[in-house]
C-alpha positions as CSV (number, residue, x, y, z in Angstrom):
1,X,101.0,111.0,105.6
2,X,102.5,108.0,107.4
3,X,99.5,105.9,106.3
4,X,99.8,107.1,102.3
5,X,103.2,105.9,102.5
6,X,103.0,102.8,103.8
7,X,100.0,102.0,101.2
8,X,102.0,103.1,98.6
9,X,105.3,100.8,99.6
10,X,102.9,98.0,99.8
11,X,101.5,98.4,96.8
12,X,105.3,98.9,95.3
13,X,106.4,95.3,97.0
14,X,103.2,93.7,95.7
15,X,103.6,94.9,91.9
16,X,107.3,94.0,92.0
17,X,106.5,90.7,93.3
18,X,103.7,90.4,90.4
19,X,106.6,91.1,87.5
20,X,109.1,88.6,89.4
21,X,106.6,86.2,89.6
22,X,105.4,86.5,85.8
23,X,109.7,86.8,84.8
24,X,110.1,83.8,86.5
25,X,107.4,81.9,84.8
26,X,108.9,83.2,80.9
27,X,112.2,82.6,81.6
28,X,114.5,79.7,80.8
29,X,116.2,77.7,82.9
30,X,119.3,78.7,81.5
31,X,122.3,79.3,83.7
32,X,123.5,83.2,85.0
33,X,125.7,84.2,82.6
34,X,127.2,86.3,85.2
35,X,127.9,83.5,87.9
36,X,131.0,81.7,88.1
37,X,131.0,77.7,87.0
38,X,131.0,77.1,90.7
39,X,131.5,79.2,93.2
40,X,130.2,80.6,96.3
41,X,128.7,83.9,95.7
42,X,128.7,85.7,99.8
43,X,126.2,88.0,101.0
44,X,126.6,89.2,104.3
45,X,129.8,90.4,103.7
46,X,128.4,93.8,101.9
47,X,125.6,95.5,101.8
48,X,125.1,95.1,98.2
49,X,123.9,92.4,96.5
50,X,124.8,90.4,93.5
51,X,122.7,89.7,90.9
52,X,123.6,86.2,91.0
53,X,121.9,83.1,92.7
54,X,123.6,80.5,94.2
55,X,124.2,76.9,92.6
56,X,120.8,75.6,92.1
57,X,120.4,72.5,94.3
58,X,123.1,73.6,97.1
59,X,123.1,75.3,100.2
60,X,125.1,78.1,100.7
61,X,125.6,79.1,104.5
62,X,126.7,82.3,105.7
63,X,127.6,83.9,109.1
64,X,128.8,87.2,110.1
65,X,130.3,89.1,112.7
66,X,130.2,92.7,113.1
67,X,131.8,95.1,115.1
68,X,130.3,99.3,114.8
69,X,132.7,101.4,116.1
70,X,131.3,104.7,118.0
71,X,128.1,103.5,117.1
72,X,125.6,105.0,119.2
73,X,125.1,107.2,122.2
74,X,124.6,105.7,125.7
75,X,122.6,107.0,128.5
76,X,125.5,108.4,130.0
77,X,128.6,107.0,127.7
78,X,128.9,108.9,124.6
79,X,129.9,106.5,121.3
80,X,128.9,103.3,122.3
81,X,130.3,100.3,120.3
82,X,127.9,97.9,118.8
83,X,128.5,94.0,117.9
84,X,126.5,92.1,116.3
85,X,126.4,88.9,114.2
86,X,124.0,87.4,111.7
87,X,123.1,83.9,110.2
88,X,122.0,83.0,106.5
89,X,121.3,80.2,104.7
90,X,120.1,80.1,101.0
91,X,118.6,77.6,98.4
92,X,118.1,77.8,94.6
93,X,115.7,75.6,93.7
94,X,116.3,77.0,90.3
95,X,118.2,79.5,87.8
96,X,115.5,81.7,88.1
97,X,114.8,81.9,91.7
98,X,116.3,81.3,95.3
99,X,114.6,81.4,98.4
100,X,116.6,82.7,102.0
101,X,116.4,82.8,105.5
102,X,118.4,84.6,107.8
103,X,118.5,85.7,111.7
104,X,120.0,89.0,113.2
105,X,121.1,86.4,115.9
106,X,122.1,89.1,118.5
107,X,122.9,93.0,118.8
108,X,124.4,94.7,122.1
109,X,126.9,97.1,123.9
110,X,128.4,97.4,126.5
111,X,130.2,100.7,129.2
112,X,131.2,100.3,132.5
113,X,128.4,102.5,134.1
114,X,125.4,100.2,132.8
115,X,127.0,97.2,131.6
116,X,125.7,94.9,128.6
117,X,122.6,96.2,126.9
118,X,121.3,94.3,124.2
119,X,119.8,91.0,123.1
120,X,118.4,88.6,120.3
121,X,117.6,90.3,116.8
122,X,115.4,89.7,114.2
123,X,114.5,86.5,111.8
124,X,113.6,87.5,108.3
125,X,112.9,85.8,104.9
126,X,113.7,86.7,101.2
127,X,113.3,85.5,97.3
128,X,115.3,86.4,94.8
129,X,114.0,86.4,91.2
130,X,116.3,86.5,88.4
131,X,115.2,88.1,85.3
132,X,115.9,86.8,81.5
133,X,117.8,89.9,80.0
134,X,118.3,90.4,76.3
135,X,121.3,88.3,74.6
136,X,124.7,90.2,75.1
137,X,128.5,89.7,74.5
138,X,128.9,91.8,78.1
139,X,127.7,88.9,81.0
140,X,125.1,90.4,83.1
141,X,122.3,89.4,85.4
142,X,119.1,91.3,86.7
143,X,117.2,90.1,90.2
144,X,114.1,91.2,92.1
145,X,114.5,90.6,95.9
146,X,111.9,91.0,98.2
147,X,112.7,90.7,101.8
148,X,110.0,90.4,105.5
149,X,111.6,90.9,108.7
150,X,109.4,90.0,111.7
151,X,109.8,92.6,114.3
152,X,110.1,90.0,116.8
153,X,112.7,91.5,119.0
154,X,113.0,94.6,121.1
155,X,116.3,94.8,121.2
156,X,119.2,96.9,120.5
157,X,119.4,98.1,116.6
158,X,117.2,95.5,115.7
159,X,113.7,97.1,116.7
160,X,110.9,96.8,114.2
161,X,109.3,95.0,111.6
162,X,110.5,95.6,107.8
163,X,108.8,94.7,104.4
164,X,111.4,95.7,101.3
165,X,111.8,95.3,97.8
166,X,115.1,95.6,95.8
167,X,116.1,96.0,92.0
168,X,119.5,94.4,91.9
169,X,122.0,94.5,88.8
170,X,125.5,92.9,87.8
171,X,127.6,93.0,84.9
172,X,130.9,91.1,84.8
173,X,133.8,92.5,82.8
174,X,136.8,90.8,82.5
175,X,138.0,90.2,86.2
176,X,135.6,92.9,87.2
177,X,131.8,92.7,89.0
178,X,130.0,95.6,89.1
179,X,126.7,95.6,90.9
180,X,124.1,98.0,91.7
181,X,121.2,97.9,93.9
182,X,118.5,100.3,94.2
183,X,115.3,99.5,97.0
184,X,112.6,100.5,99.2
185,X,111.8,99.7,102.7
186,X,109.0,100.0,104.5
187,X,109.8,100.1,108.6
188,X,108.3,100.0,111.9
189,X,111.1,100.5,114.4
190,X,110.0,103.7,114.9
191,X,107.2,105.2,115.8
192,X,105.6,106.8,113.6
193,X,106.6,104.0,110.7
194,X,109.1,105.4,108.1
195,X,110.0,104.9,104.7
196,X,113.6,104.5,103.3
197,X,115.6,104.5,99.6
198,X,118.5,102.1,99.8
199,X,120.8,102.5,97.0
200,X,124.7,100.7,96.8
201,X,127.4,99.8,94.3
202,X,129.8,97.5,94.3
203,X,133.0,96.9,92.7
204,X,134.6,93.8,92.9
205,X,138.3,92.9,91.0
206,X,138.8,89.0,90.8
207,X,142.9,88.8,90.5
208,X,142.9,85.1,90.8
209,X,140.7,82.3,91.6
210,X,141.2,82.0,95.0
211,X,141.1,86.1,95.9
212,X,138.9,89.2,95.6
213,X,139.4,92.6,96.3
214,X,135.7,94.5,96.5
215,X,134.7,98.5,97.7
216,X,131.4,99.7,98.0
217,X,129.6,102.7,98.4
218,X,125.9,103.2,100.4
219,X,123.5,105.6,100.8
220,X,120.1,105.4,102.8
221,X,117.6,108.2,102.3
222,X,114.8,108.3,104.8
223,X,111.4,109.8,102.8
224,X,110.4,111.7,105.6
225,X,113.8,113.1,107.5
226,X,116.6,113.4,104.8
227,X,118.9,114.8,107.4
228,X,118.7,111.6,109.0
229,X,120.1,109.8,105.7
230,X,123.6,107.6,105.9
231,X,126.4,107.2,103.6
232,X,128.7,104.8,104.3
233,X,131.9,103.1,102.3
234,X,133.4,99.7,102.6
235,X,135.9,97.9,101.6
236,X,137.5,94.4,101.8
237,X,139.4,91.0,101.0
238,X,137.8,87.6,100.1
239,X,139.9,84.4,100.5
240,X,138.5,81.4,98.9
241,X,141.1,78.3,99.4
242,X,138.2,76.4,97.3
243,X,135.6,77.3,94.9
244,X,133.1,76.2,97.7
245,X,134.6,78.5,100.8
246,X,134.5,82.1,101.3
247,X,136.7,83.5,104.2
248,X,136.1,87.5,104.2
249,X,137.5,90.6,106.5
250,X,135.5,94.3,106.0
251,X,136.1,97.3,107.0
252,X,134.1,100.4,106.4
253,X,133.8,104.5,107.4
254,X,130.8,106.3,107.8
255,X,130.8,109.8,106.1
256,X,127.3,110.7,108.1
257,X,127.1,111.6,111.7
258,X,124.3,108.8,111.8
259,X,126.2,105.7,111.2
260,X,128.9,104.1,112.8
261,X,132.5,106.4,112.8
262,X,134.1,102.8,111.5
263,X,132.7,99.3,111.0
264,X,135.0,96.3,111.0
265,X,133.4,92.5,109.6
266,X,134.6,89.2,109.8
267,X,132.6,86.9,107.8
268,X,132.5,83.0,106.0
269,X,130.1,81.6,103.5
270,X,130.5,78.2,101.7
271,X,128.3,75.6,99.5
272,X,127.3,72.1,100.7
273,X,124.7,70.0,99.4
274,X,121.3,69.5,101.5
275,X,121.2,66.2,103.8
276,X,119.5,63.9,101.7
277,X,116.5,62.1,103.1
């Protein structure tokens, strides 16, 4: 069983990597009719993704801390909390496609019967594909990401290798983003492996230039164990005191018994050009 699945999630990644890579070659490099003149577009701050790149030729460099309240259960302490942070850095070298990488940089808790438990996480690497849509009054984008974690680490909440594949969409209306991502992952930190369906939406209102207001909504279905599935909301404020910065606070609440009770984030993201040579 665990074999079939993990053939057929392969074979998923690879045939949605085949269409990106043939989108990619027919489309224009026209700009995102859904992306800001220039602005930073973060990531980490959500679990869902826009469908927008970042500027082509810039970096845009993330970093996040995260704090999972009543997270886990210890070996004696009940409701452990979790903190983490994590580290991305992303380059477009086109419209069409941007290429990531990113570091769970480390994962622990901590009670006073055993002390700190934890450690270094995970490095992983992406692409993100932007597809040509048909010609529309409404701005909208459409991306393929594809995503490989290297189960490097053995660590706290960060066990495991993962191969995914995501189908993300946005449509801007007015001051409004909507996005919507739907995905598979494919995921050894378990034994046996196990498949999961993440699916997220996103609404973001834009009041002014230098503030957003965004809420999201997430779901995770594990394939083999849907009682072990997660649903979790979010919500948050962006401040950007220039189109190039991106200061951000989030908080969420878990509505399943396995995710974090509460989650609060603290997060920055901002564009610079690469050092030149």
């Amino acid at each position: 069983m665990t074999t079939t699945l993990s053939a057929r999630v392969v074979a998923a990644a690879s045939s949605l990597a085949i269409l990106s890579l043939c989108a990619v070659a027919a489309a224009q490099d026209a700009p995102d009719p859904a992306a800001a003149a220039l602005q930073v577009t973060p990531t980490l701050r959500t679990f869902t993704e826009t469908a927008t790149l970042s500027m082509t030729g810039l970096l845009e460099v993330e970093a996040a801390y995260r704090l999972d309240i009543a997270a886990l259960d210890g070996p004696v302490a009940h409701d452990l909390d979790v903190h983490s942070a994590e580290l991305l850095v992303g380059y477009a070298v086109s419209p069409v496609f941007e290429g990531r990488v990113g570091w769970h940089l480390f994962s622990f808790s901590e009670s006073d019967e055993f002390g700190r438990y934890g450690g270094l996480g995970n490095p992983y690497v992406d692409g993100k594909f932007r597809l040509r849509l048909p010609s529309s009054s409404t701005p909208q984008s459409l991306a393929i990401r594809g995503r490989v974690e290297a189960g490097l680490a053995r660590e706290l909440g960060t066990e495991g290798a993962t191969l995914g594949a995501a189908v993300l969409y946005t449509v801007r209306v007015g001051d409004f983003l909507i996005d919507a991502n739907a995905g598979v992952d494919f995921n050894t930190a378990q034994s046996p492996a196990y498949v999961s369906i993440p699916l997220s939406g996103r609404g973001t209102w834009e009041p002014t230039v230098w503030c957003d207001v965004y809420a999201e909504l997430i779901e995770v279905l594990r394939v083999d164990e849907l009682r072990t599935s997660a649903t979790l909301v979010r919500g948050g404020v962006g401040f950007m005191p220039v189109d190039t910065v991106s200061l951000d606070i989030t908080g969420g609440v878990g509505l399943s018994t396995t995710v974090p009770a509460g989650q609060l984030m603290l997060s920055a993201a901002f564009l610079t050009r690469p050092p030149s040579r």
